[in-house]
PDB file of N, CA, C and O in Angstrom:
ATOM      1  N   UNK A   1     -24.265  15.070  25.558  1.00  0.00           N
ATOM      2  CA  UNK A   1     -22.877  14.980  25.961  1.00  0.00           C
ATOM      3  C   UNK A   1     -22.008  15.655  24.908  1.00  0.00           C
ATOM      4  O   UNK A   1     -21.984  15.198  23.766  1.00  0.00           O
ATOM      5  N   UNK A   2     -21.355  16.633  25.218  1.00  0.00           N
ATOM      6  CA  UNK A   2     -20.244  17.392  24.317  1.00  0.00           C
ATOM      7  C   UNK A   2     -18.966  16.561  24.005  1.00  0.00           C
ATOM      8  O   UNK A   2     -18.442  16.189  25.055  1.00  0.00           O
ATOM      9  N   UNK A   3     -18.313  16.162  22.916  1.00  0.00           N
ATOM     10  CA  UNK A   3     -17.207  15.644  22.921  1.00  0.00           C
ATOM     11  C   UNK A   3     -16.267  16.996  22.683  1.00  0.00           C
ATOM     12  O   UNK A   3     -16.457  18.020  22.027  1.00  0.00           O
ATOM     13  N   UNK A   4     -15.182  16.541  23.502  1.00  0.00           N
ATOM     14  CA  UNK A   4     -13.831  17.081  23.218  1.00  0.00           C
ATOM     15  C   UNK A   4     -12.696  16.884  22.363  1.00  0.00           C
ATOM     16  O   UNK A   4     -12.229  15.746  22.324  1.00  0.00           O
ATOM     17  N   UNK A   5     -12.060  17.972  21.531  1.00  0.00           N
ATOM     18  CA  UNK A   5     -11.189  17.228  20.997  1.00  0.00           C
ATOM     19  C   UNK A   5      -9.956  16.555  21.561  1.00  0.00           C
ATOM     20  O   UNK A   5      -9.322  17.291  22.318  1.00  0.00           O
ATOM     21  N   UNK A   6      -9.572  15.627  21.427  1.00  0.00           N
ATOM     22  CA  UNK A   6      -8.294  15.195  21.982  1.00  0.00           C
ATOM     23  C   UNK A   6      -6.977  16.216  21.883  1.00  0.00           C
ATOM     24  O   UNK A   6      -6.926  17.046  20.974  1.00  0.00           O
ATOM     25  N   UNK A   7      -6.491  16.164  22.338  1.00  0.00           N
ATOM     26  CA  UNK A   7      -5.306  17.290  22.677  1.00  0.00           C
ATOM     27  C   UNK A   7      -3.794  16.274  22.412  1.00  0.00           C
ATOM     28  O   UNK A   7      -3.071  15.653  23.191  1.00  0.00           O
ATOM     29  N   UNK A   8      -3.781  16.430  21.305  1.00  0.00           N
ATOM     30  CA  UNK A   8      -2.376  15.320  20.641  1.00  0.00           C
ATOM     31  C   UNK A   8      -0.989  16.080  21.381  1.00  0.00           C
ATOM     32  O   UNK A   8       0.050  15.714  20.832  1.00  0.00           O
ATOM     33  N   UNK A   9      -0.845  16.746  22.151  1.00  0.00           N
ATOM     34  CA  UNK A   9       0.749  17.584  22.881  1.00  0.00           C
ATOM     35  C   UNK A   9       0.925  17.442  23.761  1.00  0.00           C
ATOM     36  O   UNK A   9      -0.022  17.632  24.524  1.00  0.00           O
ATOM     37  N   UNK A  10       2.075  17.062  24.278  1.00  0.00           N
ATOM     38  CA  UNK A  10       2.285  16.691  25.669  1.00  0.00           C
ATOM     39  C   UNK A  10       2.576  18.190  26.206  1.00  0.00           C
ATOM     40  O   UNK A  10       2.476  19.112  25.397  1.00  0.00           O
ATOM     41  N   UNK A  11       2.943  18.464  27.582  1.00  0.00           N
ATOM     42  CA  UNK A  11       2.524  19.669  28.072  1.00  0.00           C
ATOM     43  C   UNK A  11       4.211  20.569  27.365  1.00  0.00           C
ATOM     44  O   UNK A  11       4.152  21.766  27.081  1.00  0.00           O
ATOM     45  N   UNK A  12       5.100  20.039  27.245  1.00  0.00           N
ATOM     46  CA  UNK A  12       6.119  20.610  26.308  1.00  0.00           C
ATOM     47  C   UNK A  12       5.733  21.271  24.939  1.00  0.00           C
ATOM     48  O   UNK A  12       6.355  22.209  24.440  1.00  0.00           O
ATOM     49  N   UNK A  13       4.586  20.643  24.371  1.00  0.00           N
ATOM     50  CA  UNK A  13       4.178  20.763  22.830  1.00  0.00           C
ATOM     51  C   UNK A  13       4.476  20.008  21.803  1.00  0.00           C
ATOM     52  O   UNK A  13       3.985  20.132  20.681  1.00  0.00           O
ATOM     53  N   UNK A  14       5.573  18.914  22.255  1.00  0.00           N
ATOM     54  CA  UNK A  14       6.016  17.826  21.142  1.00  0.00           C
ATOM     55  C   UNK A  14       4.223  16.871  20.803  1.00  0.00           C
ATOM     56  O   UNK A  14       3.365  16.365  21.526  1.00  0.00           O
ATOM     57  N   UNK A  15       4.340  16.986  19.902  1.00  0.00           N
ATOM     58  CA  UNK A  15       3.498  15.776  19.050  1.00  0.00           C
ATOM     59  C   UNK A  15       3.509  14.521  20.448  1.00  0.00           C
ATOM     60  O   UNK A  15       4.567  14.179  20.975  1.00  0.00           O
ATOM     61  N   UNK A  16       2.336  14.044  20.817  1.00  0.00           N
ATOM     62  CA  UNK A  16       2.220  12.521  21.521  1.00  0.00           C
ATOM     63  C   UNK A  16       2.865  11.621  20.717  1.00  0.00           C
ATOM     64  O   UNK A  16       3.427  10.774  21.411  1.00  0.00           O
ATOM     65  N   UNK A  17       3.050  11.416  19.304  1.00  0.00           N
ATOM     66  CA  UNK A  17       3.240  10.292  18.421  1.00  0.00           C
ATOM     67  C   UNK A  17       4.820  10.558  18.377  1.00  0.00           C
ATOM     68  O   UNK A  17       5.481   9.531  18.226  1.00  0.00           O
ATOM     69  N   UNK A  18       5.436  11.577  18.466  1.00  0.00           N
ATOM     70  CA  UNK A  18       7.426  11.272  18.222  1.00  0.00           C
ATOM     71  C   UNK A  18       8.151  10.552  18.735  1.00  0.00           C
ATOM     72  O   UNK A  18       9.256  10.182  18.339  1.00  0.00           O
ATOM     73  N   UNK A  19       7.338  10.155  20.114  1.00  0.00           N
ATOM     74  CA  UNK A  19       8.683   8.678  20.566  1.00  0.00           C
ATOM     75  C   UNK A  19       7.830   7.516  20.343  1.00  0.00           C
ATOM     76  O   UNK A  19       7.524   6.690  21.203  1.00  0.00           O
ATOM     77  N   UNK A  20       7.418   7.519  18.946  1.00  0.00           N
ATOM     78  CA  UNK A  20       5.962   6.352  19.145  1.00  0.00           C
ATOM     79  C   UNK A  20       7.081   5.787  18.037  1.00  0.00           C
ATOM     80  O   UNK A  20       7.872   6.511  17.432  1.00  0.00           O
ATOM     81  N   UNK A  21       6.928   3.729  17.848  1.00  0.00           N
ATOM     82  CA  UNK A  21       7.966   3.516  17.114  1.00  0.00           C
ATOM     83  C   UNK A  21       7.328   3.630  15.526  1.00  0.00           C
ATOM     84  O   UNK A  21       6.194   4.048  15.293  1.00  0.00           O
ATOM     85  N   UNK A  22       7.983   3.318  14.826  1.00  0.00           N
ATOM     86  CA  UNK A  22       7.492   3.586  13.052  1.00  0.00           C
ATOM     87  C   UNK A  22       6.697   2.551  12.820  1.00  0.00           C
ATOM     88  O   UNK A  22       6.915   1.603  13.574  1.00  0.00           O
ATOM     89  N   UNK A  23       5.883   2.404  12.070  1.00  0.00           N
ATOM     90  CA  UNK A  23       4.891   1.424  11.312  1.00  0.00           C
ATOM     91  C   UNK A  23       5.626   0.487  10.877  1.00  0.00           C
ATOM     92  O   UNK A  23       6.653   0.630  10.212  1.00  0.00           O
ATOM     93  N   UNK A  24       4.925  -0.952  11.386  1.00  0.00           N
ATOM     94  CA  UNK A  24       5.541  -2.059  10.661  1.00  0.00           C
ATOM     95  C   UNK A  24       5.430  -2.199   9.164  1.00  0.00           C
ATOM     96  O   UNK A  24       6.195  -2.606   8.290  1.00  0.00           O
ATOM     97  N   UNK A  25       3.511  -1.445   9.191  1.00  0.00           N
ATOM     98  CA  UNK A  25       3.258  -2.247   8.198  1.00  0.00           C
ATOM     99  C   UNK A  25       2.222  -0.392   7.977  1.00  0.00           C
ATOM    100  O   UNK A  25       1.931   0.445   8.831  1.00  0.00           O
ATOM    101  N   UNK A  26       1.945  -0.423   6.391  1.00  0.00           N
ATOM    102  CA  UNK A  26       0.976   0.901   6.181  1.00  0.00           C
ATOM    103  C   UNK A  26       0.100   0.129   5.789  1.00  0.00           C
ATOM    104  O   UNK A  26       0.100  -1.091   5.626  1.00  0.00           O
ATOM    105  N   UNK A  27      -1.176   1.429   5.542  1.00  0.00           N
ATOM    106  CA  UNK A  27      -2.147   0.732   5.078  1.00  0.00           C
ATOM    107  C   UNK A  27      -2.475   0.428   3.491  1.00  0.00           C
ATOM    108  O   UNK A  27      -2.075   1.077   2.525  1.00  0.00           O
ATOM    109  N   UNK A  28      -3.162  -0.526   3.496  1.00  0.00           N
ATOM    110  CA  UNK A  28      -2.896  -0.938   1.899  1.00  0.00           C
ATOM    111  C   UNK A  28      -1.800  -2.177   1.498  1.00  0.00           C
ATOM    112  O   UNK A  28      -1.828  -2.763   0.416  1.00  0.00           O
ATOM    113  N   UNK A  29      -0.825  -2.456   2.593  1.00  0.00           N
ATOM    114  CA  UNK A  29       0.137  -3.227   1.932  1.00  0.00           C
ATOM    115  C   UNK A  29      -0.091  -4.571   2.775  1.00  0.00           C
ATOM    116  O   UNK A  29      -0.615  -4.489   3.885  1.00  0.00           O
ATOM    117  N   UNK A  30       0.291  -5.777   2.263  1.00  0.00           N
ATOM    118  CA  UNK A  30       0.152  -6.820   2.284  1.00  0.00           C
ATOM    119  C   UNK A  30       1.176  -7.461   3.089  1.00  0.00           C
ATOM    120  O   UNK A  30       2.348  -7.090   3.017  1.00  0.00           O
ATOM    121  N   UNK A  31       0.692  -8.668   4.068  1.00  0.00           N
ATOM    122  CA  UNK A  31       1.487  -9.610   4.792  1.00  0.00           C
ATOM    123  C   UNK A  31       1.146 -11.299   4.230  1.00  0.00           C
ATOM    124  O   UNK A  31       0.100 -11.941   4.144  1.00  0.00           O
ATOM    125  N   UNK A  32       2.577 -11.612   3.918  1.00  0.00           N
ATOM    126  CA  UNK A  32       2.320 -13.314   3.718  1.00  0.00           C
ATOM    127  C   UNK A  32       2.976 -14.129   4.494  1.00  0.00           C
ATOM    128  O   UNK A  32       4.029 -13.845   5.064  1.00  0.00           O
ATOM    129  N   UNK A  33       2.335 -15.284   4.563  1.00  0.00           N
ATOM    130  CA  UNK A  33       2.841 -16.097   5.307  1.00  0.00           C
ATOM    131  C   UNK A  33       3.601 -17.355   4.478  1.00  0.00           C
ATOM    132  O   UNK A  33       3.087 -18.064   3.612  1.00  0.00           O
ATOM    133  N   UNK A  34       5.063 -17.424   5.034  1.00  0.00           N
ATOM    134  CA  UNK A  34       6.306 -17.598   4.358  1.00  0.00           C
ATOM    135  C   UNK A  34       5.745 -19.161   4.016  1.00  0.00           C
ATOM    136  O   UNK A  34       5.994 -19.675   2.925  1.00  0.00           O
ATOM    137  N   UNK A  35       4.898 -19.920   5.142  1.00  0.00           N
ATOM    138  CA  UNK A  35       4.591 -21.198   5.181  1.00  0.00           C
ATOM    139  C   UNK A  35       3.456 -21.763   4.034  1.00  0.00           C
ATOM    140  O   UNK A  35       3.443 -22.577   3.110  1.00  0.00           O
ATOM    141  N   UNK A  36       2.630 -20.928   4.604  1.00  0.00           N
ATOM    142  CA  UNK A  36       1.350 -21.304   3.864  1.00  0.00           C
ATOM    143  C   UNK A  36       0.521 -20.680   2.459  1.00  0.00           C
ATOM    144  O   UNK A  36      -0.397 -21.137   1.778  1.00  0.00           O
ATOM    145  N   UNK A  37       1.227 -19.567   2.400  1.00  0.00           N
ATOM    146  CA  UNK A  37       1.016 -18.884   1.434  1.00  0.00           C
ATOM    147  C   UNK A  37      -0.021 -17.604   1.839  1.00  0.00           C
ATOM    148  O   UNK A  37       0.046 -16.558   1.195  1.00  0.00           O
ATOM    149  N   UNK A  38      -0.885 -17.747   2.837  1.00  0.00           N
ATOM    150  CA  UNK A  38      -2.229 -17.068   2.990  1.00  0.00           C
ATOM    151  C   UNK A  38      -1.501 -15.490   2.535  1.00  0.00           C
ATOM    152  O   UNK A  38      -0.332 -15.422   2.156  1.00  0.00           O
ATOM    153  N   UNK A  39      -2.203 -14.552   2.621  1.00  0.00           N
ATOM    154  CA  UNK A  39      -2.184 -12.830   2.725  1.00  0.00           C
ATOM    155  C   UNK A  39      -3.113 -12.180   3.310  1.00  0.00           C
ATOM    156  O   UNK A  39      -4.257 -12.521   3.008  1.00  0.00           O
ATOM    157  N   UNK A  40      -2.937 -10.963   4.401  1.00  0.00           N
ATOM    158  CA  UNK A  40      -3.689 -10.388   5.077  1.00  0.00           C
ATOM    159  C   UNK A  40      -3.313  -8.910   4.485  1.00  0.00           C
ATOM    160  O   UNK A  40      -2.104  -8.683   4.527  1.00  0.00           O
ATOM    161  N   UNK A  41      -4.118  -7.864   3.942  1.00  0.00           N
ATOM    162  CA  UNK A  41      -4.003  -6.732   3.747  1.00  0.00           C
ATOM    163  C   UNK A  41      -4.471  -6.182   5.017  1.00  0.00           C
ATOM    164  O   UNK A  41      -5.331  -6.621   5.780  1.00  0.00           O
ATOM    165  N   UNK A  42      -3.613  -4.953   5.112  1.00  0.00           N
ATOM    166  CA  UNK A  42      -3.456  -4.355   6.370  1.00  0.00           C
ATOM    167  C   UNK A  42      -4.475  -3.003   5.599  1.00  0.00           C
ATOM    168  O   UNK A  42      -4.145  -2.285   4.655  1.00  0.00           O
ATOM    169  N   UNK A  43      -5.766  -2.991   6.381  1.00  0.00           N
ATOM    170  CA  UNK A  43      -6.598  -1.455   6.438  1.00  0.00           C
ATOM    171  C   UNK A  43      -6.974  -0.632   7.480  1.00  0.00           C
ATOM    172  O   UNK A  43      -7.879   0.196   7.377  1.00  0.00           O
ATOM    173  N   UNK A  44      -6.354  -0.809   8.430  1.00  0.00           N
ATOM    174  CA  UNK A  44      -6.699   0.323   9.837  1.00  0.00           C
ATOM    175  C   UNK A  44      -4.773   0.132  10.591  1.00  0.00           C
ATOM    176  O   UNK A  44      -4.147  -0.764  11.158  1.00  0.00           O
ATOM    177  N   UNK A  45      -4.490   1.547  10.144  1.00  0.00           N
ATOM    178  CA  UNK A  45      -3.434   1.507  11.477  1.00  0.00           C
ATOM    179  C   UNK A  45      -3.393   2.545  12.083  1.00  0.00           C
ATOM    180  O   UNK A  45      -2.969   3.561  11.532  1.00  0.00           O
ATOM    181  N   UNK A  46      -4.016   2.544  13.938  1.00  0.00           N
ATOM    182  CA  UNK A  46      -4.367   3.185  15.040  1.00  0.00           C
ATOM    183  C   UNK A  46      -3.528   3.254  16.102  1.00  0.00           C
ATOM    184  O   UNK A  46      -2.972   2.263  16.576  1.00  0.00           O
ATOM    185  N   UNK A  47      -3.416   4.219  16.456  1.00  0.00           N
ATOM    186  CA  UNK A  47      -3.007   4.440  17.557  1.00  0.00           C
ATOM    187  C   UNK A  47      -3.470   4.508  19.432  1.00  0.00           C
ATOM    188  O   UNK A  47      -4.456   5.042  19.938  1.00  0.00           O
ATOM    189  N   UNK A  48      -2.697   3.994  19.890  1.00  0.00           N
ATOM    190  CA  UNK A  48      -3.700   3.317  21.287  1.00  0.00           C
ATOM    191  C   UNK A  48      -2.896   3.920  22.300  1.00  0.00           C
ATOM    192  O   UNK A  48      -1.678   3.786  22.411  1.00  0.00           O
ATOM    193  N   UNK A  49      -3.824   4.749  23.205  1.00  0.00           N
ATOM    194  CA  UNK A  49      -3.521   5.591  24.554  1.00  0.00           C
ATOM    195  C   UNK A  49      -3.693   4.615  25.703  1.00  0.00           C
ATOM    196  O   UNK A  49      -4.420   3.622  25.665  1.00  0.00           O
ATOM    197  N   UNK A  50      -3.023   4.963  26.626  1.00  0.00           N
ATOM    198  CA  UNK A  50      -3.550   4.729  27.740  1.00  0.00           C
ATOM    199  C   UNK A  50      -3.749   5.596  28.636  1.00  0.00           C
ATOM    200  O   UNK A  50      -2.880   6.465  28.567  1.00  0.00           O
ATOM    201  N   UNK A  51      -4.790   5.850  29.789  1.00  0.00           N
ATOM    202  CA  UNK A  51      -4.024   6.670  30.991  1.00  0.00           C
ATOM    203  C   UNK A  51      -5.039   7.784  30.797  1.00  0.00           C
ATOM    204  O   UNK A  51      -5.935   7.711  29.956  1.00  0.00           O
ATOM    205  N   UNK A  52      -4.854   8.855  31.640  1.00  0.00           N
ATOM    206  CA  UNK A  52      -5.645   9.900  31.729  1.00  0.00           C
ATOM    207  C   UNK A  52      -4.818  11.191  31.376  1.00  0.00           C
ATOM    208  O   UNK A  52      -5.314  12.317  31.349  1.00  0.00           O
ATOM    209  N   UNK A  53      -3.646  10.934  31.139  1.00  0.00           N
ATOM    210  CA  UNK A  53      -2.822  11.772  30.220  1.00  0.00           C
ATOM    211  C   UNK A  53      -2.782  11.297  28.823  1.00  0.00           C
ATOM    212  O   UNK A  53      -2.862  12.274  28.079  1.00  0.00           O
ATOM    213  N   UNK A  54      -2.734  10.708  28.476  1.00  0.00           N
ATOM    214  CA  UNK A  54      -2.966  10.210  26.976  1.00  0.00           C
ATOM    215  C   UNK A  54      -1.939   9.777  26.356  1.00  0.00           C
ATOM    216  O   UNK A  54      -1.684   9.958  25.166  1.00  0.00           O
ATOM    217  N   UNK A  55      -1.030   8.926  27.492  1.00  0.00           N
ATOM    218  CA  UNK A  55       0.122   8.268  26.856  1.00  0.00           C
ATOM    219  C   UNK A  55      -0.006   7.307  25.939  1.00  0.00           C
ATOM    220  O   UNK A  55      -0.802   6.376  26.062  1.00  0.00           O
ATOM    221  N   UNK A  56       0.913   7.496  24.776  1.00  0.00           N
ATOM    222  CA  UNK A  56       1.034   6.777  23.799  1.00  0.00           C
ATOM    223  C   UNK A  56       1.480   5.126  24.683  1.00  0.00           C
ATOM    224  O   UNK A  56       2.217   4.755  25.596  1.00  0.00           O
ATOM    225  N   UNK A  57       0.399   4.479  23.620  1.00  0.00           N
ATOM    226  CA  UNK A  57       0.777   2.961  24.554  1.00  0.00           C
ATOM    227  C   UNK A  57       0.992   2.158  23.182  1.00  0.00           C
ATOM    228  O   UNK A  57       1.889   1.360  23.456  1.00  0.00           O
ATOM    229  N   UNK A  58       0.648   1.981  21.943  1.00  0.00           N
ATOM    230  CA  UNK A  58       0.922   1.298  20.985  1.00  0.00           C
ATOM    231  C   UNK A  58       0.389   1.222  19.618  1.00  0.00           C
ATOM    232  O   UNK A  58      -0.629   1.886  19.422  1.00  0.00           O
ATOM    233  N   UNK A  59       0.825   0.605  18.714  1.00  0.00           N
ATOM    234  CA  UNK A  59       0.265   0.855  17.488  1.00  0.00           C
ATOM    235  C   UNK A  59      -1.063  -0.410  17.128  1.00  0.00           C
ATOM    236  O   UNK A  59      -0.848  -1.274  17.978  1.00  0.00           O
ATOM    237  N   UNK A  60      -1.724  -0.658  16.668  1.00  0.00           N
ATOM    238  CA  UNK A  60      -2.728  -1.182  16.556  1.00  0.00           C
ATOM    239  C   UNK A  60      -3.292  -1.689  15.064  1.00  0.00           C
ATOM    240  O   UNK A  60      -4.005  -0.964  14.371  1.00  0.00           O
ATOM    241  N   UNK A  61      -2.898  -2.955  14.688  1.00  0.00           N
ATOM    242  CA  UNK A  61      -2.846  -3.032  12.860  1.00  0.00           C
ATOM    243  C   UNK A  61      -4.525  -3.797  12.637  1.00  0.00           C
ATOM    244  O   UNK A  61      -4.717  -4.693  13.458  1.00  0.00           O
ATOM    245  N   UNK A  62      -5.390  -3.618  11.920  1.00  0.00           N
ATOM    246  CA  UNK A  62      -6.302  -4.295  11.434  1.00  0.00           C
ATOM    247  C   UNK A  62      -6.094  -4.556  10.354  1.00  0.00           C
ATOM    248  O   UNK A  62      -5.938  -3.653   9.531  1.00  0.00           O
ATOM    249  N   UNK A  63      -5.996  -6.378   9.869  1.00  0.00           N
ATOM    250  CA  UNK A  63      -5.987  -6.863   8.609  1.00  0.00           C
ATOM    251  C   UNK A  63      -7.523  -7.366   8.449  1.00  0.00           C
ATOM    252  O   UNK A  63      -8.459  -7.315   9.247  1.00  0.00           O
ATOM    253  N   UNK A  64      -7.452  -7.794   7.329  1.00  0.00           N
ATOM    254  CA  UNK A  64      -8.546  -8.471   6.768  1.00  0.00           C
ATOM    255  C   UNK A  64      -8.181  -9.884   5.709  1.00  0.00           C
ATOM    256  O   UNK A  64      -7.497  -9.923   4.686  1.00  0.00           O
ATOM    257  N   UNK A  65      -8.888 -10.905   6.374  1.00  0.00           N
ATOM    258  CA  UNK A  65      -8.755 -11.888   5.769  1.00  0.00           C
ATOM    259  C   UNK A  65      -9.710 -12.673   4.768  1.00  0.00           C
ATOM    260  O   UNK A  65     -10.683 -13.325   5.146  1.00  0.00           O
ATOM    261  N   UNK A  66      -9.364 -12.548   3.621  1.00  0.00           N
ATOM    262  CA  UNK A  66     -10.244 -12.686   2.251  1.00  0.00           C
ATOM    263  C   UNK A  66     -10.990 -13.648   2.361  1.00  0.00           C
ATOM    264  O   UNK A  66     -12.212 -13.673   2.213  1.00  0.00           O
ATOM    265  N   UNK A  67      -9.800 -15.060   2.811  1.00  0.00           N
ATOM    266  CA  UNK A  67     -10.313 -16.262   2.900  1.00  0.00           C
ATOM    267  C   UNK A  67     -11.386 -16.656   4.084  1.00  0.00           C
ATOM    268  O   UNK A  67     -12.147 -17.619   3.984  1.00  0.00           O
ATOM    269  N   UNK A  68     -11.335 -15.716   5.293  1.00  0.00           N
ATOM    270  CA  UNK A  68     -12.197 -16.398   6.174  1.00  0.00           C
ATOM    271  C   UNK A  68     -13.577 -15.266   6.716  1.00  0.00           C
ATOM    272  O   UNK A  68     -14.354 -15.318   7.669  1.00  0.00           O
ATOM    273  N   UNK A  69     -13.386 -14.260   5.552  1.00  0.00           N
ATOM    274  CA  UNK A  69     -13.982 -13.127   5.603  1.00  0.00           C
ATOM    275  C   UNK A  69     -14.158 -12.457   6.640  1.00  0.00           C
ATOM    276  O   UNK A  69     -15.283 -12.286   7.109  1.00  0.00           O
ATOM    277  N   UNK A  70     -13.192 -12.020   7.111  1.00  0.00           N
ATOM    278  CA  UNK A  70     -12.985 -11.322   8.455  1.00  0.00           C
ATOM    279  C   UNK A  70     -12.192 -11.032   8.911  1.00  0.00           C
ATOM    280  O   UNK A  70     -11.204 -11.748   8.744  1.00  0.00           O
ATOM    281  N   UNK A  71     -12.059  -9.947   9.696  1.00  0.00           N
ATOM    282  CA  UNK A  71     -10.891  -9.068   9.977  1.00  0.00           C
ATOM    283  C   UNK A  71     -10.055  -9.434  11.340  1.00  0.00           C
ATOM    284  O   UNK A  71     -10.583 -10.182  12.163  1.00  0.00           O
ATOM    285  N   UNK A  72      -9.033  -9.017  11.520  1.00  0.00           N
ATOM    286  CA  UNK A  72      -8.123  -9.802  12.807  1.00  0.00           C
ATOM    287  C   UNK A  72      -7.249  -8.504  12.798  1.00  0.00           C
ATOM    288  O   UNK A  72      -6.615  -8.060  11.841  1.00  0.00           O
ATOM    289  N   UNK A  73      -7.360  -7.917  14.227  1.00  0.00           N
ATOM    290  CA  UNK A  73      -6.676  -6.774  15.154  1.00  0.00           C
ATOM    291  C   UNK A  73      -5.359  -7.100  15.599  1.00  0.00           C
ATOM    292  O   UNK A  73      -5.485  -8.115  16.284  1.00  0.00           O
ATOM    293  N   UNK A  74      -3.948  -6.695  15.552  1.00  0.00           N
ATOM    294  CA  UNK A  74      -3.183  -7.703  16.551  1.00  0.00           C
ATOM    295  C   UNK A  74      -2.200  -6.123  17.313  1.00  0.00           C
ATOM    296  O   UNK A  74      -1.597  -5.609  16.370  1.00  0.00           O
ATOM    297  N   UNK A  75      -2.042  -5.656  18.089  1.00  0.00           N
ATOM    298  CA  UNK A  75      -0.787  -4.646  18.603  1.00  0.00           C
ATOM    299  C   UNK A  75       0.803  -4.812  17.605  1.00  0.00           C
ATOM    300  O   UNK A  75       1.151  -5.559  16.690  1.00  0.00           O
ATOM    301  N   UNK A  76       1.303  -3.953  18.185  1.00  0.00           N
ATOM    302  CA  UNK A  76       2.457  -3.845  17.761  1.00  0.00           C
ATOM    303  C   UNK A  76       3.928  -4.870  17.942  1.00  0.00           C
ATOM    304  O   UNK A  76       4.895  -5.078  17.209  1.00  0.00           O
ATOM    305  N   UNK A  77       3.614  -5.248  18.993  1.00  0.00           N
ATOM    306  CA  UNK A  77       4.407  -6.319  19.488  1.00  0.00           C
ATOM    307  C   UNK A  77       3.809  -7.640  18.975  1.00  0.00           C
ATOM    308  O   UNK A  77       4.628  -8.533  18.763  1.00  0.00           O
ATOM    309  N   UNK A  78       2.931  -7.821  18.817  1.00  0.00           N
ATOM    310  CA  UNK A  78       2.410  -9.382  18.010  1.00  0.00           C
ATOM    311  C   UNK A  78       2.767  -9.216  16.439  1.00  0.00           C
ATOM    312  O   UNK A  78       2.828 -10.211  15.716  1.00  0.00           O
ATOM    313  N   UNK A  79       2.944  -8.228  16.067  1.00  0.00           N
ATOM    314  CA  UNK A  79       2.833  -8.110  14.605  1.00  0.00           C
ATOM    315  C   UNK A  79       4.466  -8.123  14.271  1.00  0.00           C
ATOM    316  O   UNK A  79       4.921  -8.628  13.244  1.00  0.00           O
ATOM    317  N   UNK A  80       5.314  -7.458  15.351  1.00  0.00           N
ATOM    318  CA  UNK A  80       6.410  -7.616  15.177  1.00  0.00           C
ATOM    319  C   UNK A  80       7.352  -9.157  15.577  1.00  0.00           C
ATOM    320  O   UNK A  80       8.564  -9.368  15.625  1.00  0.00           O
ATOM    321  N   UNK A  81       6.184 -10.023  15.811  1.00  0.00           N
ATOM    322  CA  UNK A  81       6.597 -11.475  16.520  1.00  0.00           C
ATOM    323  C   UNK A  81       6.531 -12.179  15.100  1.00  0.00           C
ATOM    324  O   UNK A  81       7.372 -12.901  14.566  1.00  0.00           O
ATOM    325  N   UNK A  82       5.244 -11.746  14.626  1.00  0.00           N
ATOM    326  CA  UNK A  82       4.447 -12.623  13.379  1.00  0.00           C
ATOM    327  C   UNK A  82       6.004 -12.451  12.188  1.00  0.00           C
ATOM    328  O   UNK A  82       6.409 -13.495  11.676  1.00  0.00           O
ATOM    329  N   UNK A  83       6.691 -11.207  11.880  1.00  0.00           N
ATOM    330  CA  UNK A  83       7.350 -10.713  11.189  1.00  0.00           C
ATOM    331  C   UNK A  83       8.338 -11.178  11.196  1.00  0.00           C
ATOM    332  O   UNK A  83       8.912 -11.535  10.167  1.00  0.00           O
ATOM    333  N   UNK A  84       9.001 -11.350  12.845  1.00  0.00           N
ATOM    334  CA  UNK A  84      10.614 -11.926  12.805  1.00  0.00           C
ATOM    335  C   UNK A  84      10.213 -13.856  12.649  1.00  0.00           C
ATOM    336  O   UNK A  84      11.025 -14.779  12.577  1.00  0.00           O
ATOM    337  N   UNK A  85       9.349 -13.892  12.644  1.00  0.00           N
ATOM    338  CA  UNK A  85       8.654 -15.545  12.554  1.00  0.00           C
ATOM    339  C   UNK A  85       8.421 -15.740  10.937  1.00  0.00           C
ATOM    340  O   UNK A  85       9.299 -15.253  10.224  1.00  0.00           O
ATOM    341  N   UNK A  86       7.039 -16.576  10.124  1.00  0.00           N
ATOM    342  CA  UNK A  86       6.762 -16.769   9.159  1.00  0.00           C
ATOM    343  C   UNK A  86       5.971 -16.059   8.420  1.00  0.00           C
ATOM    344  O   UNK A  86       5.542 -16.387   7.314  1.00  0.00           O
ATOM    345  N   UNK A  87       5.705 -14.856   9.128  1.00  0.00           N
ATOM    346  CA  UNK A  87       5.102 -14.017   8.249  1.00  0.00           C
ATOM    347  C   UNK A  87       6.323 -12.375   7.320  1.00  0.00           C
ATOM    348  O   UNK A  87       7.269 -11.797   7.856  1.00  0.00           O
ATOM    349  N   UNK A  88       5.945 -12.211   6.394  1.00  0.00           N
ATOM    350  CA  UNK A  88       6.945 -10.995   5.954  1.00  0.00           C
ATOM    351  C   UNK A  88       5.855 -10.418   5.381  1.00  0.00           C
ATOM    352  O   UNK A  88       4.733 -10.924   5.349  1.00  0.00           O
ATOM    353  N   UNK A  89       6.251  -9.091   4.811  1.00  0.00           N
ATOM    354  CA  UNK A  89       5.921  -7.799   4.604  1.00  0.00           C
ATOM    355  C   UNK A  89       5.765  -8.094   2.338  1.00  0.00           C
ATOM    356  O   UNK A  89       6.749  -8.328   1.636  1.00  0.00           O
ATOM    357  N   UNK A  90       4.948  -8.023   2.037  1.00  0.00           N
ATOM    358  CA  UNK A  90       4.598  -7.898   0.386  1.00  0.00           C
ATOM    359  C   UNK A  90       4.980  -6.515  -0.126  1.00  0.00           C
ATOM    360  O   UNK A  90       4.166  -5.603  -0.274  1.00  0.00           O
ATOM    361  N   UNK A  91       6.029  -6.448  -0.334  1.00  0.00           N
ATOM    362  CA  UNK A  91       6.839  -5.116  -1.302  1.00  0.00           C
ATOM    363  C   UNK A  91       5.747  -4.608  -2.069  1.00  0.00           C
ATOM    364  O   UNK A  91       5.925  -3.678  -2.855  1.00  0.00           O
TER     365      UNK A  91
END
């Protein structure tokens, strides 16, 4: 089976990713939770298509959790729930 490369341009030529919204969070930087103290470092942030045109559908954060040794996926909209809630962003 030959793979193809993905074709990142919509048929205009703009970049798929320019009306995509900005990163909550990059990789490498840290989320705490205002309550409990825990921290999740953020190491995968992906981008997620849908469709057979290859519409941009959302951003995609993988943290990793020290304490329970294991990693936890959440979209863009959960991460931005976690944020306006008890979790914030580690400067």
């Amino acid at each position: 089976m030959q793979h193809e490369k993905m074709n990142l341009k919509d048929n205009d030529g703009k970049h798929l990713l320019s009306a995509a919204p900005s990163h909550l969070v990059k990789v490498g930087q840290m989320i705490t939770s205002k309550r409990t103290g825990k921290t999740l470092k953020c190491y995968n942030v992906m981008a997620c298509y849908i469709g057979f045109d290859n519409g941009f559908k959302h951003w995609e954060y993988s943290f990793w959790d020290e304490d329970k040794k294991k990693c936890k996926s959440v979209c863009h909209r959960v991460l931005q729930e976690w944020l306006d809630g008890v979790w914030s962003v580690v400067a």
